[in-house]
PDB file of the backbone (N, CA, C, O) and the ligand in Angstrom, with CONECT records:
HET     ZN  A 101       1
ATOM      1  N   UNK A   1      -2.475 -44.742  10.816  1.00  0.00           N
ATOM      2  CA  UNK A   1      -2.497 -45.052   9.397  1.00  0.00           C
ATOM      3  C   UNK A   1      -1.512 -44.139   8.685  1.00  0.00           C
ATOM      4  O   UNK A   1      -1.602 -42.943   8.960  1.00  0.00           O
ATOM      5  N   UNK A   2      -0.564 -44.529   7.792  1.00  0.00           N
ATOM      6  CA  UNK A   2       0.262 -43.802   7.310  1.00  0.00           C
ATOM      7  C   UNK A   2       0.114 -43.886   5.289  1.00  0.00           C
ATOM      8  O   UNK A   2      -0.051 -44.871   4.570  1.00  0.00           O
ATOM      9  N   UNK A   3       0.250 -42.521   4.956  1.00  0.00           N
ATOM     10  CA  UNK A   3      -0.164 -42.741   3.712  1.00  0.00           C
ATOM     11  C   UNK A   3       1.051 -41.683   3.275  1.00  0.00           C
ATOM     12  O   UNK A   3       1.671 -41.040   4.122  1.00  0.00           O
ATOM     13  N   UNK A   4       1.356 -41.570   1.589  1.00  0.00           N
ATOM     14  CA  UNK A   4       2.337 -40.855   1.335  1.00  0.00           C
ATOM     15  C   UNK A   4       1.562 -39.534   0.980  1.00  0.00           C
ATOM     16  O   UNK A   4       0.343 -39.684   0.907  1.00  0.00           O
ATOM     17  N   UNK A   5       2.045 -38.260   0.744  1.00  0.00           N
ATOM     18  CA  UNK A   5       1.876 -37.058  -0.026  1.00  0.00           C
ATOM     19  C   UNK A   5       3.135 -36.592  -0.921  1.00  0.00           C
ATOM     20  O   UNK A   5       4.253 -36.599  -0.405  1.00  0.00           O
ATOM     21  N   UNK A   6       2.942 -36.148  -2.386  1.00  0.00           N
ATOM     22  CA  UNK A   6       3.627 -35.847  -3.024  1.00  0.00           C
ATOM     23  C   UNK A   6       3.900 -34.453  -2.868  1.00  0.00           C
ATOM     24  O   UNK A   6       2.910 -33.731  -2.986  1.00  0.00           O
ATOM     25  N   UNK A   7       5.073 -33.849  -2.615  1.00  0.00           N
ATOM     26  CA  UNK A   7       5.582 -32.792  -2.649  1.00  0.00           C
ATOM     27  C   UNK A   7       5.726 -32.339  -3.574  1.00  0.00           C
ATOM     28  O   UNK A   7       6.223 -33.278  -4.196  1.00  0.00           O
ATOM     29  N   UNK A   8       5.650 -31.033  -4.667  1.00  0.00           N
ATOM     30  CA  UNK A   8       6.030 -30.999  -5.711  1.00  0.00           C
ATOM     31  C   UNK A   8       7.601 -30.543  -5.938  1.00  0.00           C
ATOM     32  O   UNK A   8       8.016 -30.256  -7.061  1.00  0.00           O
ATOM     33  N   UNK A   9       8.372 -30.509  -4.840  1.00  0.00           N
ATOM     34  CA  UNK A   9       9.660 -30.233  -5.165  1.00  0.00           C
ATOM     35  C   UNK A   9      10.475 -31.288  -4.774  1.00  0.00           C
ATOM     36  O   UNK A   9      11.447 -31.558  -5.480  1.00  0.00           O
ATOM     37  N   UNK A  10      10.181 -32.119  -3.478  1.00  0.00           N
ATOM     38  CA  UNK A  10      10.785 -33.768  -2.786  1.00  0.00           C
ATOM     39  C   UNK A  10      10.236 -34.541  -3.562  1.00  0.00           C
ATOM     40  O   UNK A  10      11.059 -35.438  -3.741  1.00  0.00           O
ATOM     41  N   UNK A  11       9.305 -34.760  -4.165  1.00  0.00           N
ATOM     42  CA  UNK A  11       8.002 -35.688  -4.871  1.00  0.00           C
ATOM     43  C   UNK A  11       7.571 -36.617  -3.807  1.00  0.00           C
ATOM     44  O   UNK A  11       7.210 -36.114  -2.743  1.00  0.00           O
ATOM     45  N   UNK A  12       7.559 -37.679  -3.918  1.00  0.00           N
ATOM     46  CA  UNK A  12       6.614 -38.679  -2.987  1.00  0.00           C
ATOM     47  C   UNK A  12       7.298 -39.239  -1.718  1.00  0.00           C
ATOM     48  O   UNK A  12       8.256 -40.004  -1.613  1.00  0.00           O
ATOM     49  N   UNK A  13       6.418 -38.550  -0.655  1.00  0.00           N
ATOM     50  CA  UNK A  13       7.701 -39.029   0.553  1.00  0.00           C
ATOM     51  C   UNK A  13       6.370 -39.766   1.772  1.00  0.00           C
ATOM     52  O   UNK A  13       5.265 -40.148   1.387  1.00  0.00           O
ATOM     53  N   UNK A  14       6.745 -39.804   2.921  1.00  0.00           N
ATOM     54  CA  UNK A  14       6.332 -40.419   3.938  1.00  0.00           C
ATOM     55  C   UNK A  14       5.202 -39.235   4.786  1.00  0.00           C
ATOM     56  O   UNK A  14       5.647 -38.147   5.149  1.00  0.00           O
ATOM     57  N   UNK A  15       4.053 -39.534   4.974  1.00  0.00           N
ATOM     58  CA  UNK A  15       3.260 -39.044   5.706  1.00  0.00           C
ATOM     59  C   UNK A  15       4.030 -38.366   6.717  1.00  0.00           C
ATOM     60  O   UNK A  15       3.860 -37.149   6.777  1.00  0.00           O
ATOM     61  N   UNK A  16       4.774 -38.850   7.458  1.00  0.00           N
ATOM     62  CA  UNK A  16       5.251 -37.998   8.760  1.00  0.00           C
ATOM     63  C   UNK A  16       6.330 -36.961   8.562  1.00  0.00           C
ATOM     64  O   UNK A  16       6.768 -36.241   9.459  1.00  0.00           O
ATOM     65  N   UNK A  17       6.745 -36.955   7.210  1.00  0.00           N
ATOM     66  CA  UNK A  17       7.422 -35.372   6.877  1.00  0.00           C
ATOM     67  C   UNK A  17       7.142 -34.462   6.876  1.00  0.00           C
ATOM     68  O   UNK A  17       7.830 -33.446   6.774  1.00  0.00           O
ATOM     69  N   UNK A  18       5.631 -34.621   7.034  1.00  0.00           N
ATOM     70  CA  UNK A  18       4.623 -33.295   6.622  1.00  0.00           C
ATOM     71  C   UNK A  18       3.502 -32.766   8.009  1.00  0.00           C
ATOM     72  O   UNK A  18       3.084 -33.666   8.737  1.00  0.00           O
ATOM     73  N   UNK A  19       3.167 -31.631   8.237  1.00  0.00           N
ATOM     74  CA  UNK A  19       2.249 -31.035   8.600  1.00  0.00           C
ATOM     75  C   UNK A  19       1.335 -30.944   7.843  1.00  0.00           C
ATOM     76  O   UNK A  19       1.667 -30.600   6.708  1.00  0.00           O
ATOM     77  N   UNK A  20      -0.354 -31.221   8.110  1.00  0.00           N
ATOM     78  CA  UNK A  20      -1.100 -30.710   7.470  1.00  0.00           C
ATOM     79  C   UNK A  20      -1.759 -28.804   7.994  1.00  0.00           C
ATOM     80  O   UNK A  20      -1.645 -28.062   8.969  1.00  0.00           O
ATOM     81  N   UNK A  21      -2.270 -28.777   6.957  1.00  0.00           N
ATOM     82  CA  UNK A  21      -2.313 -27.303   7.225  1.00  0.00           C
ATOM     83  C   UNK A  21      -4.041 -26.392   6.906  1.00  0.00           C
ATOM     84  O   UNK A  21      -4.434 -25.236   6.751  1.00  0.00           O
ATOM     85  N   UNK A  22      -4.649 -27.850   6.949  1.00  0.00           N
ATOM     86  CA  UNK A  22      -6.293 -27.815   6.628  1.00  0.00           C
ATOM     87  C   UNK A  22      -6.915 -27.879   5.154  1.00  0.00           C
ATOM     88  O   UNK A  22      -6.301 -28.084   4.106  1.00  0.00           O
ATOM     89  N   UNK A  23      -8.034 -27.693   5.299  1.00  0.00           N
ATOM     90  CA  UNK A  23      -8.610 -27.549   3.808  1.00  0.00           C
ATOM     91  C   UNK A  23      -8.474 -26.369   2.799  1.00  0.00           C
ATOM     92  O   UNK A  23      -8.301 -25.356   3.477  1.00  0.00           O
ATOM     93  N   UNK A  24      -8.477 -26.151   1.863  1.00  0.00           N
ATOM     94  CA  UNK A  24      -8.431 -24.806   1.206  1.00  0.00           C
ATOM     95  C   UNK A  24      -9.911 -24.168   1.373  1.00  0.00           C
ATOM     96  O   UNK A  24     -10.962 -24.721   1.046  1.00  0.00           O
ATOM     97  N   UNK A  25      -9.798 -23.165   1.825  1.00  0.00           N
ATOM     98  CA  UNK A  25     -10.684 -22.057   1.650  1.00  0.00           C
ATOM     99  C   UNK A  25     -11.527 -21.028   0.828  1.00  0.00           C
ATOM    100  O   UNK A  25     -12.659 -20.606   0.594  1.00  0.00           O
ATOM    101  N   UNK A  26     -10.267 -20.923   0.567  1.00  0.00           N
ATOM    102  CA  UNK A  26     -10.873 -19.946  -0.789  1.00  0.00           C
ATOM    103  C   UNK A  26     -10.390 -18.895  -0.059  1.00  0.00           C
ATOM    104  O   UNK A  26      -9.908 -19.132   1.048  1.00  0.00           O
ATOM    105  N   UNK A  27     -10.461 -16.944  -0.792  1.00  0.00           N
ATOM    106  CA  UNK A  27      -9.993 -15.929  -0.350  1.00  0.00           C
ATOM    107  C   UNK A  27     -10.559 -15.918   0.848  1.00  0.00           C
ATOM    108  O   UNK A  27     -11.324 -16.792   1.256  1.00  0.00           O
ATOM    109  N   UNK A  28     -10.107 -14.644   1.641  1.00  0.00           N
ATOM    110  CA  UNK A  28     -10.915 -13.793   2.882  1.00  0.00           C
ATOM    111  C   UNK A  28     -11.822 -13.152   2.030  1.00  0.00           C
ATOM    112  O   UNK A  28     -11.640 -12.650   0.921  1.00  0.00           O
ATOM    113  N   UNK A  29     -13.131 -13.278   2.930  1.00  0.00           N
ATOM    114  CA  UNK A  29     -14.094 -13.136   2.628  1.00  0.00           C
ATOM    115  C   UNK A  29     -14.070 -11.151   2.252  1.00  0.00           C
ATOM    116  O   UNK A  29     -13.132 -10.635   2.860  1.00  0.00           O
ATOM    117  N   UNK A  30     -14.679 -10.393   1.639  1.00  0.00           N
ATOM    118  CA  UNK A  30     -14.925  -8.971   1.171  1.00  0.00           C
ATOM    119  C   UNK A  30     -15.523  -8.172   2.739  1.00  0.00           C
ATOM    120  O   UNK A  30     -16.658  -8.284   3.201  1.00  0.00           O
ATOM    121  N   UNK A  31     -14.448  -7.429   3.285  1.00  0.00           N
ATOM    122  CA  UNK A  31     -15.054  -6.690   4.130  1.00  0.00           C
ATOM    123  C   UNK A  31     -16.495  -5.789   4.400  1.00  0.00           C
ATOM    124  O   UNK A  31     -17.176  -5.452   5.368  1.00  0.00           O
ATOM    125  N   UNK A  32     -16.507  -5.644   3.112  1.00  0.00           N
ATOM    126  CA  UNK A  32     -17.688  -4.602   2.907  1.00  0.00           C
ATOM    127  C   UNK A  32     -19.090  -5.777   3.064  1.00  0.00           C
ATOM    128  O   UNK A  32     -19.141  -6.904   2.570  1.00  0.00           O
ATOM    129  N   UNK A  33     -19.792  -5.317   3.626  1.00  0.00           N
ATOM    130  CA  UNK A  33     -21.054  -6.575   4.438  1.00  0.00           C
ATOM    131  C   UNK A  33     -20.766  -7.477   5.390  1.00  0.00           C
ATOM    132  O   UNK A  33     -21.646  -8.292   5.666  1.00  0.00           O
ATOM    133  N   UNK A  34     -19.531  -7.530   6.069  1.00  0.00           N
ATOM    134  CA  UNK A  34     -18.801  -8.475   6.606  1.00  0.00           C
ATOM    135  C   UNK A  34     -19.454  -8.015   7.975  1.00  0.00           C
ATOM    136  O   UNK A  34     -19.337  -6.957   8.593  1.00  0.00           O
ATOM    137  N   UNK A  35     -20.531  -9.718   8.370  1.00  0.00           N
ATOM    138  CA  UNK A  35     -20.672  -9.625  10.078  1.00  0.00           C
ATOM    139  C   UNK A  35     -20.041  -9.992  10.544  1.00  0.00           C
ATOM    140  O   UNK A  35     -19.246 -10.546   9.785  1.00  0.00           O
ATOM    141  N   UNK A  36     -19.555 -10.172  12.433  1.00  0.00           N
ATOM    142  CA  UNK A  36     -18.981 -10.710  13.110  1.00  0.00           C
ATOM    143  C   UNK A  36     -19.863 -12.139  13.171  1.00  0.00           C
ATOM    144  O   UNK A  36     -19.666 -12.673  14.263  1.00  0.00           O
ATOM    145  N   UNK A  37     -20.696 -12.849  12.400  1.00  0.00           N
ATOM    146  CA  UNK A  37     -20.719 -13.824  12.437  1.00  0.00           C
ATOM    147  C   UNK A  37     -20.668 -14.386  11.347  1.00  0.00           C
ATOM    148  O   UNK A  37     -20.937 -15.575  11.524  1.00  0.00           O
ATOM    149  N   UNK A  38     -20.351 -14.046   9.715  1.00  0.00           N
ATOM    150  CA  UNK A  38     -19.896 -14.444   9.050  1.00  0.00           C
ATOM    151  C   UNK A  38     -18.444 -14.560   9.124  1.00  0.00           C
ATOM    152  O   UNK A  38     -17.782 -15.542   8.788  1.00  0.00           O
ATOM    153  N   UNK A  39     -17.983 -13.366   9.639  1.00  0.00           N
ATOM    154  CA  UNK A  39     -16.258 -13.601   9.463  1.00  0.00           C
ATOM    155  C   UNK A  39     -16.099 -14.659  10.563  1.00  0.00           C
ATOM    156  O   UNK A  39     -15.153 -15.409  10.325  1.00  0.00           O
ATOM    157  N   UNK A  40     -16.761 -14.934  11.712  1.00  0.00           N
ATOM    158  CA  UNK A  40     -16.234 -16.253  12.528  1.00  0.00           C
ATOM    159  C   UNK A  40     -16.637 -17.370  11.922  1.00  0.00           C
ATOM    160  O   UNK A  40     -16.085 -18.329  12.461  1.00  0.00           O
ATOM    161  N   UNK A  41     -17.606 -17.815  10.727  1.00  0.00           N
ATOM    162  CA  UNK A  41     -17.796 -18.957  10.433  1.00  0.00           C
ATOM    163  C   UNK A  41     -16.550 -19.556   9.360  1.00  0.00           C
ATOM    164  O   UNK A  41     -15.877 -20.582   9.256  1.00  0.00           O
ATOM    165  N   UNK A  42     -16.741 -17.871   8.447  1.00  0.00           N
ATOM    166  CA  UNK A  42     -15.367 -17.934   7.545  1.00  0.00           C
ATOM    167  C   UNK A  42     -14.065 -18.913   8.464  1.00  0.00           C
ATOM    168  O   UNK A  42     -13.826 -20.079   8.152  1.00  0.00           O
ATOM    169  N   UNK A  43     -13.286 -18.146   9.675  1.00  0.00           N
ATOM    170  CA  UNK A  43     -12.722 -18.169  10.469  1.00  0.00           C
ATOM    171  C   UNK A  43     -12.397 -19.866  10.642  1.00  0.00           C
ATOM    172  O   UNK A  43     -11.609 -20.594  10.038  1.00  0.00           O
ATOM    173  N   UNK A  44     -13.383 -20.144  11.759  1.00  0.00           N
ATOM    174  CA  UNK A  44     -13.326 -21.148  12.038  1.00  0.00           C
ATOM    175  C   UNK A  44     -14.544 -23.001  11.653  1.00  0.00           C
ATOM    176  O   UNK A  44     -14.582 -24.137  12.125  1.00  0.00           O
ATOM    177  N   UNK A  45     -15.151 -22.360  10.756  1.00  0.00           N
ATOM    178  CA  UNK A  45     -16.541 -23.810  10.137  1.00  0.00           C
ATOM    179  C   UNK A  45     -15.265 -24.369   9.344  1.00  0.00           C
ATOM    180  O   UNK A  45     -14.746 -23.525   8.614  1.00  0.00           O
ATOM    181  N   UNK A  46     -14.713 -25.528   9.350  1.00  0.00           N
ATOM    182  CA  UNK A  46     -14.607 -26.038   8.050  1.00  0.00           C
ATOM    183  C   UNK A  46     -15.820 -27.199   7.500  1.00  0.00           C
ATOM    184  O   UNK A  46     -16.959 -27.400   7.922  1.00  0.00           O
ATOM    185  N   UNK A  47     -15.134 -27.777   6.507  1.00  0.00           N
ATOM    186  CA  UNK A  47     -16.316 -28.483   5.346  1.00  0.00           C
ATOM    187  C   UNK A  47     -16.394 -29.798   5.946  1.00  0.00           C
ATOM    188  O   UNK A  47     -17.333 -30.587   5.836  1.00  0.00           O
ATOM    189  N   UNK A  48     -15.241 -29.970   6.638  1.00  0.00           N
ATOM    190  CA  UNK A  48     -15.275 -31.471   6.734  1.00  0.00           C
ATOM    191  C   UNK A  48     -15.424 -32.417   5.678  1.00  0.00           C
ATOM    192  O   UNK A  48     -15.544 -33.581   6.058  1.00  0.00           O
ATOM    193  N   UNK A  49     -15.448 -32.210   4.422  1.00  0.00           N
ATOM    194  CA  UNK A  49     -15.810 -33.211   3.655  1.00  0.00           C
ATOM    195  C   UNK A  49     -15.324 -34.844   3.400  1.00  0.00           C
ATOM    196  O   UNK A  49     -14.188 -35.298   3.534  1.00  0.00           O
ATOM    197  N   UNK A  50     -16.467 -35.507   3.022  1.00  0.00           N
ATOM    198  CA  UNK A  50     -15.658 -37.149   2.976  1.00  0.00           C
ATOM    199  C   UNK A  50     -15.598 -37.159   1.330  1.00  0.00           C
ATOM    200  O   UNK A  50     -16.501 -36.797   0.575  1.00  0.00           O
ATOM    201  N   UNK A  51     -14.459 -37.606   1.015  1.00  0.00           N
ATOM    202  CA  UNK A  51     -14.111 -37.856  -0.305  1.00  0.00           C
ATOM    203  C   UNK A  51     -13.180 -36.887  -0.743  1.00  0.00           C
ATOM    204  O   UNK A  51     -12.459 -36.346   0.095  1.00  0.00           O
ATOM    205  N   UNK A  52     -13.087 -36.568  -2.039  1.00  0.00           N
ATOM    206  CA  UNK A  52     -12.291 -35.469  -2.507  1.00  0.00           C
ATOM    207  C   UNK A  52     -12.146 -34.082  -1.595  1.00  0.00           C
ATOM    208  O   UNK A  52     -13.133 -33.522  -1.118  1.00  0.00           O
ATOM    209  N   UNK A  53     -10.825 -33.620  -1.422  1.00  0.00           N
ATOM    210  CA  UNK A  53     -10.665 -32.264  -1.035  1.00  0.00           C
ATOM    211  C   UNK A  53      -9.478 -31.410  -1.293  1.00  0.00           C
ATOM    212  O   UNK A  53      -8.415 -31.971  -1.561  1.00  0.00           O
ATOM    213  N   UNK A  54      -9.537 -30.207  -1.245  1.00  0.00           N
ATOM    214  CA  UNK A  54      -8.101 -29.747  -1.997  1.00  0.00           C
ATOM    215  C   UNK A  54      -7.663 -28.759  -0.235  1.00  0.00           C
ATOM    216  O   UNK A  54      -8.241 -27.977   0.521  1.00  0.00           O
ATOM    217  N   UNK A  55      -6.465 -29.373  -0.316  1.00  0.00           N
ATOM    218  CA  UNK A  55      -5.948 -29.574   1.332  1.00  0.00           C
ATOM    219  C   UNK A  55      -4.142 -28.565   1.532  1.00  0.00           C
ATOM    220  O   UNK A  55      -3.307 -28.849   0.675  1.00  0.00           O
ATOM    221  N   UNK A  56      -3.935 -28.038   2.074  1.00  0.00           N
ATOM    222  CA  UNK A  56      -2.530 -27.951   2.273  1.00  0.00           C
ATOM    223  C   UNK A  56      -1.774 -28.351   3.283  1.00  0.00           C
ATOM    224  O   UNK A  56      -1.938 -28.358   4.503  1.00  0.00           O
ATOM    225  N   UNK A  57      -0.697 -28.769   2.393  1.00  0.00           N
ATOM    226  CA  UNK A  57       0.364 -29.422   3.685  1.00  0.00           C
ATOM    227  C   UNK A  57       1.538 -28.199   3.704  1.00  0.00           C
ATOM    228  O   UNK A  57       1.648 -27.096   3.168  1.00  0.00           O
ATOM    229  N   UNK A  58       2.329 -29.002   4.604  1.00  0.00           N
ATOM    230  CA  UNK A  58       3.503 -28.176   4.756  1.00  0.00           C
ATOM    231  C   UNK A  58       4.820 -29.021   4.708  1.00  0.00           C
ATOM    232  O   UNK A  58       4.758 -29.923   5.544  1.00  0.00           O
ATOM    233  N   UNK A  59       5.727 -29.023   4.161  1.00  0.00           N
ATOM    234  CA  UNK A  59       6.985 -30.256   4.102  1.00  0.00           C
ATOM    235  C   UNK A  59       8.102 -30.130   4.886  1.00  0.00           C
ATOM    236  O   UNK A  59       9.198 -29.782   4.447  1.00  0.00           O
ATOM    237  N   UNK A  60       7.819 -30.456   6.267  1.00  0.00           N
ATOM    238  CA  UNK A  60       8.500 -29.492   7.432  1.00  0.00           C
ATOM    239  C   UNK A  60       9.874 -30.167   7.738  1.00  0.00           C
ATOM    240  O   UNK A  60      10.708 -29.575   8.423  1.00  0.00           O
ATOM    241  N   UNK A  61      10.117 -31.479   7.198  1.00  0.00           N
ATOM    242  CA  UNK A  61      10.931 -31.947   7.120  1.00  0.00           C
ATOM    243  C   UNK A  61      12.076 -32.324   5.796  1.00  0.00           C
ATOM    244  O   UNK A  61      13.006 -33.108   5.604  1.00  0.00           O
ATOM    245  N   UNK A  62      11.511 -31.470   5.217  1.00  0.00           N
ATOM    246  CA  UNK A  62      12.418 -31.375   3.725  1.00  0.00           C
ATOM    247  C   UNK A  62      12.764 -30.397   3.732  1.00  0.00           C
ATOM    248  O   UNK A  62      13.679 -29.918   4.402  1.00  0.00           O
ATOM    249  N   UNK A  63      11.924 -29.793   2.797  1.00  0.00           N
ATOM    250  CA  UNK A  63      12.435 -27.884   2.075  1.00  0.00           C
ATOM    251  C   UNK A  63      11.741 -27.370   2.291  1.00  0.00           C
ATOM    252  O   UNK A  63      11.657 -26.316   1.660  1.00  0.00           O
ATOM    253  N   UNK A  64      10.733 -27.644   3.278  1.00  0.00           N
ATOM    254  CA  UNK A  64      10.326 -26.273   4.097  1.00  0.00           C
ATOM    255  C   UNK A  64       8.870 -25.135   3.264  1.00  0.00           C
ATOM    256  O   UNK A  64       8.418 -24.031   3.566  1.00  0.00           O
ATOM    257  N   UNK A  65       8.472 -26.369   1.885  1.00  0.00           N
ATOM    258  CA  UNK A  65       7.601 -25.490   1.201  1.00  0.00           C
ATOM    259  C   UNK A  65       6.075 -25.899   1.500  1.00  0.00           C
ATOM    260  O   UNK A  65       5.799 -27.034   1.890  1.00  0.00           O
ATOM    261  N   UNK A  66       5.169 -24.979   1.310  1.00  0.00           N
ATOM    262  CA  UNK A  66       3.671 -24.529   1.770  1.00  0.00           C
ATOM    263  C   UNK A  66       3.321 -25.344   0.000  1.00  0.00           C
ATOM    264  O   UNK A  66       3.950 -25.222  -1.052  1.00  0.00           O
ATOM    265  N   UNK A  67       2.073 -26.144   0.326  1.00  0.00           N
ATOM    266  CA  UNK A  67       1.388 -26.427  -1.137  1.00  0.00           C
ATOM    267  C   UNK A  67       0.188 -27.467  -0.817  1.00  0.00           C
ATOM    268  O   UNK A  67      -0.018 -28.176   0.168  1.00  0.00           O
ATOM    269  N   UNK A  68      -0.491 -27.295  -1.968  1.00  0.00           N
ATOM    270  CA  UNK A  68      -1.884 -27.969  -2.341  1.00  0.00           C
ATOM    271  C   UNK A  68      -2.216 -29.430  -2.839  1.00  0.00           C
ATOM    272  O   UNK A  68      -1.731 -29.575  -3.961  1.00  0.00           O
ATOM    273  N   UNK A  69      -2.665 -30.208  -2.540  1.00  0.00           N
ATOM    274  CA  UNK A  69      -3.020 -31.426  -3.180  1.00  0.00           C
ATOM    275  C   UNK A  69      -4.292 -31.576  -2.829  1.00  0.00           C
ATOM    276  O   UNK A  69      -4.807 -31.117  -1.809  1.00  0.00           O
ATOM    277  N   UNK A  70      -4.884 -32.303  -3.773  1.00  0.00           N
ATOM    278  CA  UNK A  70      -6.225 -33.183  -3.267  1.00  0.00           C
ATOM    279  C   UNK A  70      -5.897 -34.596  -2.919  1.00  0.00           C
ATOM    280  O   UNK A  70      -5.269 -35.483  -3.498  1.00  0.00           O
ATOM    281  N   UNK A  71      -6.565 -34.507  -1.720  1.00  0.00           N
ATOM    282  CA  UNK A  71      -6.647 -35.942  -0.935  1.00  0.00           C
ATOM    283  C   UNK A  71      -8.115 -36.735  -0.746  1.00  0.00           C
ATOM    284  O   UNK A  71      -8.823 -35.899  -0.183  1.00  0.00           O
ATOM    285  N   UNK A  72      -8.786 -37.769  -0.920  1.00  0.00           N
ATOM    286  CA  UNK A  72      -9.738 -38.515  -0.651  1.00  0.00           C
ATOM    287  C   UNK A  72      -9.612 -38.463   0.972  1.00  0.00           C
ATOM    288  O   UNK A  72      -8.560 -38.799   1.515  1.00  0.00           O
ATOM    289  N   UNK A  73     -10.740 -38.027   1.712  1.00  0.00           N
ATOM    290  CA  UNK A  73     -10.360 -37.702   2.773  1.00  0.00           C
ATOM    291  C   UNK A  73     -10.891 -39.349   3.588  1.00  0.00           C
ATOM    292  O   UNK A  73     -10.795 -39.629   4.783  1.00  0.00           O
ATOM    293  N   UNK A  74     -11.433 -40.197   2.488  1.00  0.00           N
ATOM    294  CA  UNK A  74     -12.188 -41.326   3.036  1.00  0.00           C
ATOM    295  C   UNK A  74     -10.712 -42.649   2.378  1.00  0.00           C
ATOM    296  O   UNK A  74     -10.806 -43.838   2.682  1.00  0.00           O
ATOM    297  N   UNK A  75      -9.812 -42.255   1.730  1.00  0.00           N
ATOM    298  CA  UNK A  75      -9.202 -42.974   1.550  1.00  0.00           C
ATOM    299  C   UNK A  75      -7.590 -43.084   1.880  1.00  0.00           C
ATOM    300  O   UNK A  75      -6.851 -44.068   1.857  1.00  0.00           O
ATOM    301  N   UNK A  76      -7.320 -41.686   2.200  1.00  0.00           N
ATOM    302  CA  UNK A  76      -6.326 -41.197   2.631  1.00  0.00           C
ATOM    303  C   UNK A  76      -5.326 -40.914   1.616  1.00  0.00           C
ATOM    304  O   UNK A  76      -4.232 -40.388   1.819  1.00  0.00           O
ATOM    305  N   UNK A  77      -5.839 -41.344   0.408  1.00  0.00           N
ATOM    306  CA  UNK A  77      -5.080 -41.496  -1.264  1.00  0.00           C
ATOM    307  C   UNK A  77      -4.808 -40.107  -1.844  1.00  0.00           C
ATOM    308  O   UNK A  77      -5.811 -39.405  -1.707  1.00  0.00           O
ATOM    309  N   UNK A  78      -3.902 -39.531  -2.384  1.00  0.00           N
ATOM    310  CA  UNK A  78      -3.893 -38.520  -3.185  1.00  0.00           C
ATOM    311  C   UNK A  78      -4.770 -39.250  -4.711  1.00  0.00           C
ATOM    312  O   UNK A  78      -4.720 -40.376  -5.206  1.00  0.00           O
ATOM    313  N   UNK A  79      -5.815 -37.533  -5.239  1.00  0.00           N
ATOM    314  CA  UNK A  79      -6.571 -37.989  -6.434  1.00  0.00           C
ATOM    315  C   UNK A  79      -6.676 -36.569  -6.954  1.00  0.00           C
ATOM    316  O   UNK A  79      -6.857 -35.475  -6.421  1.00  0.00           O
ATOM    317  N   UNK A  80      -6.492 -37.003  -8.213  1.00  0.00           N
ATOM    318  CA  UNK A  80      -6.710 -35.857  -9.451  1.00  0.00           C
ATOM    319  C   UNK A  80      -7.788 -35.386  -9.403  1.00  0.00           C
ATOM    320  O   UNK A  80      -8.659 -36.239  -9.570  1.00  0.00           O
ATOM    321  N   UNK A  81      -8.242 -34.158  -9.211  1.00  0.00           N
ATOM    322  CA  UNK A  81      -9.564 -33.143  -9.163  1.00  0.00           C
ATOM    323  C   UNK A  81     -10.664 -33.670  -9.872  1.00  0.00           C
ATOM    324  O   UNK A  81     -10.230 -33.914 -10.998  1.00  0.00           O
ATOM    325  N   UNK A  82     -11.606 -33.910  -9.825  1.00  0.00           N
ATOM    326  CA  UNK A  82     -12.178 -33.947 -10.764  1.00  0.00           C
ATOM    327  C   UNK A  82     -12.638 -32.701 -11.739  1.00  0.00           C
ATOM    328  O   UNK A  82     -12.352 -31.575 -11.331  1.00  0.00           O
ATOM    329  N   UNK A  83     -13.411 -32.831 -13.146  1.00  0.00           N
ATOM    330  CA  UNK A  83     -13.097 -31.639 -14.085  1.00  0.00           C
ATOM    331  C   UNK A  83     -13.925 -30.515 -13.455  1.00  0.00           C
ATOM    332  O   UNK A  83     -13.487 -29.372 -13.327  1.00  0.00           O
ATOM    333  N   UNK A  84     -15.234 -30.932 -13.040  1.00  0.00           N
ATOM    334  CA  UNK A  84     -15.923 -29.936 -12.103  1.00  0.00           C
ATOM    335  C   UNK A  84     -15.559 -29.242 -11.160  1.00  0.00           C
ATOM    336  O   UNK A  84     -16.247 -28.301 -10.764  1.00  0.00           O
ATOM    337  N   UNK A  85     -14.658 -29.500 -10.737  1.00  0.00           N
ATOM    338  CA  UNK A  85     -13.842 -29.532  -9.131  1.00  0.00           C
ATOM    339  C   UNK A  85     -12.873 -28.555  -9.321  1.00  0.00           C
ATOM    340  O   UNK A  85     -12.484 -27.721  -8.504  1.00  0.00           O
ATOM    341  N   UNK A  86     -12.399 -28.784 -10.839  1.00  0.00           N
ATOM    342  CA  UNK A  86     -10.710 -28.261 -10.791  1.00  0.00           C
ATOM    343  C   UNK A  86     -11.002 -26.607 -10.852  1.00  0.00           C
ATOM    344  O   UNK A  86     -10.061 -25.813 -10.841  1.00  0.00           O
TER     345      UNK A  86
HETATM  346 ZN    ZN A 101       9.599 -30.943  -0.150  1.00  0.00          ZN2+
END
């Protein structure tokens, strides 16, 4: 299945220009209380989520830049955050 992602410097190009580069995370977690089994869930659990997610790609075939979009992970569509979300 091939879907587009907007670059913000190429703008809208072809799914296969890009690497994805997973879900966003959020920071590294605060060392201080940090178990070896929180920092491996940190590490490696993602959310998996179906629907909205805020994702990074990589534009490995353009200009080479690191960035964020939200993707419907059930539709394959780029979608505007919702206001809760953002
Ligand atoms: Zn680009």
């Amino acid at each position: 299945m091939s879907f587009t992602v907007t670059c913000p410097i190429c703008g809208k190009r072809d799914l296969y220009e890009f690497r994805f580069g997973g879900e966003e995370r959020g920071p590294r977690p605060d060392e201080a209380g940090l178990t070896p089994e929180s920092w491996c869930d940190w590490l490696h659990l993602r959310t998996n989520r179906g629907g909205p997610q805020l994702e990074w790609w990589y534009h490995h075939q353009g200009c080479g830049t690191w960035f964020s979009i939200w993707r419907d992970t059930l539709t394959n569509r780029e979608v505007r955050p919702l206001e809760e979300e953002s």
